[in-house]
N, C-alpha and C positions, 0 to 999 in steps of 0.2 A: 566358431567363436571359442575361446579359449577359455573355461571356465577359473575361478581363482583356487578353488580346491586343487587345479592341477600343476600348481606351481612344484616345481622342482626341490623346494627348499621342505614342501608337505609332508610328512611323516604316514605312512602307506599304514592302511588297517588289517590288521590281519581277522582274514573271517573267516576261513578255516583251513587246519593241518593234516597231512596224513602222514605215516613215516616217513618219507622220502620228499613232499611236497609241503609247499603252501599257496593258499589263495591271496591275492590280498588286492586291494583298491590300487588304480592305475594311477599314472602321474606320466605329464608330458616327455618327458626324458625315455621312454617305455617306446617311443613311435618305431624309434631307430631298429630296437632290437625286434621289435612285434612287426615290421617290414620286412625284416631278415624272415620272418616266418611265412609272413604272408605273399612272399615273392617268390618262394619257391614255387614251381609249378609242380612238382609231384605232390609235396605236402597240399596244394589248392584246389589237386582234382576231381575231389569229390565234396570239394567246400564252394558255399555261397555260389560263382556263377562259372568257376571250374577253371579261373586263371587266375594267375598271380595278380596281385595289385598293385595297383602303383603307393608310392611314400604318401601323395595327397590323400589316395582314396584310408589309407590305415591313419593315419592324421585324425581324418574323421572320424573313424572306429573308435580311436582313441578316446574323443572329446565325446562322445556319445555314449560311453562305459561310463564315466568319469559322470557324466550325466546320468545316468541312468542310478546309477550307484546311490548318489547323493539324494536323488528326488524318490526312490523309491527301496533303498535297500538293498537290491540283489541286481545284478547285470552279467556278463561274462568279463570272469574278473581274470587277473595276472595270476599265472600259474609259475612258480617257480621250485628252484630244488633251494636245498639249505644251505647253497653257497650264493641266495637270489642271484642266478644266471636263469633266463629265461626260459620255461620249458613250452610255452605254450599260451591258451586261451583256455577259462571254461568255467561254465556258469549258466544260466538260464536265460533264455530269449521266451518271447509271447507276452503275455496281456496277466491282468491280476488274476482273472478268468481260467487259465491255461497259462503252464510252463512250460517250456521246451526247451531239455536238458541237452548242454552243448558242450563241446569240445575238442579243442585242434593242438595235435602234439610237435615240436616241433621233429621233423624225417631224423635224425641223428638220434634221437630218444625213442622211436619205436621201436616196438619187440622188448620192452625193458617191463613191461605189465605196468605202466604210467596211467595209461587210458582207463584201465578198470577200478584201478586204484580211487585216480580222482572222483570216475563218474559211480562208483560206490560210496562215495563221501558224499557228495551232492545229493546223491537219493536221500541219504540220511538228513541231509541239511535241509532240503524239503521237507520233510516230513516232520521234523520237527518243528520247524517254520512255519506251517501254513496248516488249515485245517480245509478239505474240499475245493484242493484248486488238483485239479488231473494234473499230472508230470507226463509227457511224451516227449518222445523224440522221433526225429526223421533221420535218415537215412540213404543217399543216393543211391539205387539199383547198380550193384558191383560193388559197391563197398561192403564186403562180408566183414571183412577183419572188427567191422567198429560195430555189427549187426550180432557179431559176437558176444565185442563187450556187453552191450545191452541187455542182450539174451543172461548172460553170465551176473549181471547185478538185477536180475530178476522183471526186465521188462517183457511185453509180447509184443507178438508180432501182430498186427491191427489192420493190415491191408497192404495198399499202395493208394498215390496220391502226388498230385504236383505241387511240385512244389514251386514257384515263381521258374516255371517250364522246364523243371527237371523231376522226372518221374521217380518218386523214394519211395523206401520199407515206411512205412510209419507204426511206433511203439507207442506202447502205452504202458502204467506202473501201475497193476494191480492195487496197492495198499496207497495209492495219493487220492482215492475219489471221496 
């Protein structure tokens, strides 16, 4: 279902910058390019169920942000550069309970330090946000590169864990309890 916030003609909120980046609120016009990311199969290997998606199933993604966004504040929001061409996803998934700090870059933008960038901003934007909700993130078992990141903006490492049957790192953020 198409929400009316996500009409085309919608003026995109920006929630937050970092030098090179901005987050901002999705709009249905966003499917096209966020398919392009979500159809790659390398960029999807160690995301959600480790294959690319089809248009329908990021459709929903979309309408589900866009949701999320509106009804509660924070989702995994539109990651772009400062010429808005798309770089990505990333924002927080979980419960009011528990956040679960997210992010997917688009494969042409990796190795550009994108990843630490943004999810060093997000720690920040928790923290100021929220009082006693844990920020964690997971992790797929072989994805070091993003096990990094996390390590690098100050998360630990917390165990292992399934995750809807794929076995991850899962972190946790010292200063969000």
């Amino acid at each position: 279902m198409r929400h009316e916030a996500s009409r085309i003609d919608v003026q995109r909120e920006v929630v937050l910058r970092t030098p090179r980046l901005s987050l901002t609120s999705w709009r249905v016009d966003d499917v096209e390019s966020l398919h392009e990311v979500h159809s790659d199969p390398q960029t999807m290997e160690f995301v959600r169920n480790g294959r690319p998606e089809s248009r329908p199933e990021v459709e929903q993604l979309v309408d589900q942000y866009i949701a999320e966004h509106a009804a509660r504040g924070w989702t995994k929001w539109r990651l772009a550069d400062f010429d808005d061409q798309l770089v990505g996803r990333a924002g927080f998934g979980g419960t009011s309970e528990s956040r679960g700090l997210s992010y997917l870059i688009r494969r042409s933008r990796w190795g550009l330090g994108l990843a630490t960038e943004i999810a060093e901003a997000l720690v920040g934007w928790h923290l100021s946000h929220t009082v006693g909700v844990p920020l964690r993130a997971i992790v797929a078992v072989g994805n070091d590169a993003s096990a990094r990141v996390l390590e690098k903006v100050g998360f630990d490492e917390a165990g292992l864990e399934d995750f809807e049957g794929t076995i991850c790192r899962a972190f946790m953020h010292p200063e969000s309890d």
